[in-house]
C-alpha positions as CSV (number, residue, x, y, z in Angstrom):
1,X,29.0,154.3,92.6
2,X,30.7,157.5,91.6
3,X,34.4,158.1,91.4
4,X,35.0,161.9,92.2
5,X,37.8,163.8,91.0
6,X,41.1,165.1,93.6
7,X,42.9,168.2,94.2
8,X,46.6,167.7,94.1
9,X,49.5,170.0,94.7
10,X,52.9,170.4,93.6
11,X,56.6,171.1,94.0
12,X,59.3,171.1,91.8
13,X,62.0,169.3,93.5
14,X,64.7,170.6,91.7
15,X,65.0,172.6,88.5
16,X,66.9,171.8,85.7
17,X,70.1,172.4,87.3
18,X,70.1,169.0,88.6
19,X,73.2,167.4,88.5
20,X,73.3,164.5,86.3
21,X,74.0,162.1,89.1
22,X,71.0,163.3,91.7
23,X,69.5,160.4,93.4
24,X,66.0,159.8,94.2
25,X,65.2,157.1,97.1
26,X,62.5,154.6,96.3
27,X,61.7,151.3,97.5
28,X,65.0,150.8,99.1
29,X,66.5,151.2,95.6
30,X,68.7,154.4,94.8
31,X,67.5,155.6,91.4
32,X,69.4,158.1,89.2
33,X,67.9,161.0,88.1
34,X,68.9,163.1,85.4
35,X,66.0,165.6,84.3
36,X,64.5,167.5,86.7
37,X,62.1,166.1,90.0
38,X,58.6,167.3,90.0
39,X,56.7,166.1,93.5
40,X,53.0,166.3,93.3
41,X,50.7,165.3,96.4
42,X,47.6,164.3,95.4
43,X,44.2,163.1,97.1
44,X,41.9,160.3,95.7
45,X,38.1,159.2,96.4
46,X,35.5,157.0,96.1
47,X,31.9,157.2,97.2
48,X,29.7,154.0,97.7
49,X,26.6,153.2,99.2
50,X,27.5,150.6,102.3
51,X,26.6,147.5,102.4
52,X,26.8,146.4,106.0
53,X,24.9,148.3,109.3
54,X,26.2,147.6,112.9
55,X,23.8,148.4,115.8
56,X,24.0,148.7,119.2
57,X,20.9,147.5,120.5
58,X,20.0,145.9,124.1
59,X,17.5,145.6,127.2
60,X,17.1,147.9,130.5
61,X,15.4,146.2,133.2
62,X,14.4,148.1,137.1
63,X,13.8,145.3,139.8
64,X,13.6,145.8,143.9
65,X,17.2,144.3,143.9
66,X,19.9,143.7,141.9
67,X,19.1,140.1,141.3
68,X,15.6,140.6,140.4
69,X,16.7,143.1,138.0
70,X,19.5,141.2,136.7
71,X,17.0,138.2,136.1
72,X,14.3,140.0,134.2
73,X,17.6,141.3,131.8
74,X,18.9,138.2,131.1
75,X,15.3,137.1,130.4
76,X,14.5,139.3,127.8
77,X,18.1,139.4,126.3
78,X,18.1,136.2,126.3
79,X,14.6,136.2,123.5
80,X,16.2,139.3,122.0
81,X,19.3,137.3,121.0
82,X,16.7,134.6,119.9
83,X,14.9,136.6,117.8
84,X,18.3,138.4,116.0
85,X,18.6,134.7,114.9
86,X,15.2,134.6,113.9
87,X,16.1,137.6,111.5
88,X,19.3,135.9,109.8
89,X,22.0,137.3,112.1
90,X,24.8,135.0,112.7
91,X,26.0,133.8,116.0
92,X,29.2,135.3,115.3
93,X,27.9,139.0,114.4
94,X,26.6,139.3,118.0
95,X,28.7,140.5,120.5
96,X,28.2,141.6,123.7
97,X,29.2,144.9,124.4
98,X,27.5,146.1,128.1
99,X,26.7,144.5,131.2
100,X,25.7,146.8,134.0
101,X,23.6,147.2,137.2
102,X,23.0,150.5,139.5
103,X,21.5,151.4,142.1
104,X,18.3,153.6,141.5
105,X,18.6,156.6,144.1
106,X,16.3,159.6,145.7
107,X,17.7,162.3,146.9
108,X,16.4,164.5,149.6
109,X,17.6,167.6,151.1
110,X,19.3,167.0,154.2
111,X,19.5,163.3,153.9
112,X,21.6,160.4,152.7
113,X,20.6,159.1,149.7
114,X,17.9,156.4,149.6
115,X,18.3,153.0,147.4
116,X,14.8,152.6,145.7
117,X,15.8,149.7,143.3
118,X,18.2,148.7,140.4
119,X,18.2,149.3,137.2
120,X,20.5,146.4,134.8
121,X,21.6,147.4,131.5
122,X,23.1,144.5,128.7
123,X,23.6,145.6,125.2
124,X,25.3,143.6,121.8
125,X,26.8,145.1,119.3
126,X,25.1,143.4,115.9
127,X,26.4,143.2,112.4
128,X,23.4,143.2,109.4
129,X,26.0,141.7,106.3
130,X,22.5,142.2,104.7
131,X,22.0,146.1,104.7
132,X,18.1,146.1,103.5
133,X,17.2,144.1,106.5
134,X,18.9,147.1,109.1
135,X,15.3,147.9,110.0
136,X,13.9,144.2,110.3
137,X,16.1,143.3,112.9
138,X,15.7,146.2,115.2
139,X,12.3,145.8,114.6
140,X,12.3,141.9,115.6
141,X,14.6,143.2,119.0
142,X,12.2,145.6,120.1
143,X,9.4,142.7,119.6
144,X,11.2,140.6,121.8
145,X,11.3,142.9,124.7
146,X,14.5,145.3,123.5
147,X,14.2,148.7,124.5
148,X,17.8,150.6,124.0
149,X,18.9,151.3,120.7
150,X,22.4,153.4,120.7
151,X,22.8,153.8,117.7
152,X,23.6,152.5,114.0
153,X,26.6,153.2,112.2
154,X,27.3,151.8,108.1
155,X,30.6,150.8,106.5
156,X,32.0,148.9,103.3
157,X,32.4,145.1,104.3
158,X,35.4,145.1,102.2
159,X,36.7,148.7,102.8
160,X,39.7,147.8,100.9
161,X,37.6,147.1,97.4
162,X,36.8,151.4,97.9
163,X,40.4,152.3,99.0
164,X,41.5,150.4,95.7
165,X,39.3,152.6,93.8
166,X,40.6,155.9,95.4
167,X,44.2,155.0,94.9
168,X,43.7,154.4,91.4
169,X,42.1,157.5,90.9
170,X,44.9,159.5,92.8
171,X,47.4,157.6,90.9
172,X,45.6,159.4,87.5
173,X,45.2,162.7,88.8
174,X,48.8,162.9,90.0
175,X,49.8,161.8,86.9
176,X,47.8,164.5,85.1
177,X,49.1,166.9,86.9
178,X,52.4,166.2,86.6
179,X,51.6,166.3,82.4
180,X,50.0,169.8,83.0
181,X,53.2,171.0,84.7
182,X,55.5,169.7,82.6
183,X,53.9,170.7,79.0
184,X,53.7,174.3,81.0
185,X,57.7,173.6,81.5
186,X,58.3,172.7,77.7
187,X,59.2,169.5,79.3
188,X,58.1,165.9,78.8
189,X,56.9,163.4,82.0
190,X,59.8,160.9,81.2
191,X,59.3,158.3,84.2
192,X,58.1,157.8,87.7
193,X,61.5,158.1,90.6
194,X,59.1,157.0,93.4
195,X,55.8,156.6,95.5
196,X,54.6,156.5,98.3
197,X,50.7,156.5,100.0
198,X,50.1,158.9,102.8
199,X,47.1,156.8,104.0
200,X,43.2,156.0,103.6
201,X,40.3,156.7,105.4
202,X,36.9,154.8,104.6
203,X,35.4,156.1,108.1
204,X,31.8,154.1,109.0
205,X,28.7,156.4,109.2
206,X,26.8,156.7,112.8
207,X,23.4,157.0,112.7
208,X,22.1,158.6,116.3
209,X,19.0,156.6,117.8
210,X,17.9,157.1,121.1
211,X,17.0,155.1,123.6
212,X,13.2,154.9,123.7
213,X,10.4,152.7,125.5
214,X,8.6,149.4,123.5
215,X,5.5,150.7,122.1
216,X,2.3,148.6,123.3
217,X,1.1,148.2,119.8
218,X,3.5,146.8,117.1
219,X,5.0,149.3,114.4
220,X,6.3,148.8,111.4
221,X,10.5,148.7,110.9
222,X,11.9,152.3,110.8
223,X,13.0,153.1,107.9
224,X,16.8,153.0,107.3
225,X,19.0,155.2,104.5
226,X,22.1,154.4,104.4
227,X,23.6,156.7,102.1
228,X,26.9,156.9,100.5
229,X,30.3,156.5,102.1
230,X,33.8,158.9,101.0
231,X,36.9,156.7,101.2
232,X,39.9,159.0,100.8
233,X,43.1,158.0,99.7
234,X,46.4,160.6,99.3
235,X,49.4,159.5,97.5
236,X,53.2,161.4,97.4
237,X,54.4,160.7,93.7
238,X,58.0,162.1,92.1
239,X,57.8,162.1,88.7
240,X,61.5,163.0,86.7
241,X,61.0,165.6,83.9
242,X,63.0,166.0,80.7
């Protein structure tokens, strides 16, 4: 894990001018200032490697009617969801996320289109908690008849242990900052007036897979690499100078 340094800017607020009796808004508290208000923005990060995949993963089936086409889905869904289990995922990290059937048409010039069968589509969206295993289970859904894989995307399973992370490192560089400005001032930092966060982003990473065929022979898992992920944290901090 590597903590990455932030850009900030600044603004002085007000110079030293101020009258002694300015007031700064913070917390629903009115604080007194009496030096002068220095208001940096600053932007905080943290990069991780993930430690949970989610794929999208399901079975496409053709049949003469809807019903036959339907039945040889839920067939092989059915052994796909089976063999997820198989691989350690939990009942409760499968969800379904597709159900579908259309009509499969030909088109010729100069005439209606012609129904030649159906085509039924049922996907699940599928948490690994176990990131080294990402290629194990799409492996053991293919085996069991899958043949749609949309895509796999990776994210922190507690994003909020990263944001931490980034907040306390925008907290630091704002506050370096605002010791760089004020020794350039001849001033000294002499207290915090306020703060406030101006949000955090710890966005998951999609993979693209397409959607391919089952192979007639068996392969071995694809190999997965998750990377790292940026969370990004920005923080509004008023420092009072003297």
């Amino acid at each position: 894990m590597q903590v990455m340094k932030a850009a900030a800017a600044f603004a002085v607020l007000a110079a030293a001018a101020v009258p002694p009796a300015a007031e700064a808004q913070t917390a629903g508290q009115v604080v007194l200032a009496e030096g002068t208000l220095l208001s940096i923005s600053a932007d905080g990060k943290s990069e991780a490697r993930p430690d949970m995949a989610t794929i999208n993963l399901g079975v496409t089936t053709e049949g003469q009617t809807a019903a036959a086409a339907m039945a040889e889905n839920a067939r092989r869904m059915t052994a796909l969801n089976a063999a997820l289990r198989r691989a350690g995922i939990a009942e409760r990290d499968i969800q379904t996320s597709n159900v579908s059937v259309y009509p499969q048409q030909q088109y010729v010039e100069g005439q209606q289109p012609r129904i030649t069968g159906y085509q039924a589509n049922n996907s699940v969206t599928v948490k690994v908690r176990n990131i080294n295993n990402t290629g194990r289970v799409i492996d053991a859904a293919v085996g069991a008849g899958g043949n749609t894989v949309n895509g796999v995307s990776f994210s922190h399973a507690d994003p909020d242990a990263q944001l931490d992370i980034a907040r306390r490192d925008a907290i630091a560089e704002a506050r370096r900052r605002a010791e760089l400005y004020a020794s350039a001032l001849g001033l000294r930092v002499n207290r915090i007036v306020s703060v406030s966060e101006g949000g955090g982003y710890s966005p998951p990473m999609p993979v693209a897979v397409e959607r391919f065929a089952m192979a007639d022979q068996a392969a071995p898992p694809p190999p997965i690499s998750p990377g790292e992920i940026e969370t990004r944290v920005s923080v509004n901090v008023t420092f009072e100078l003297r």
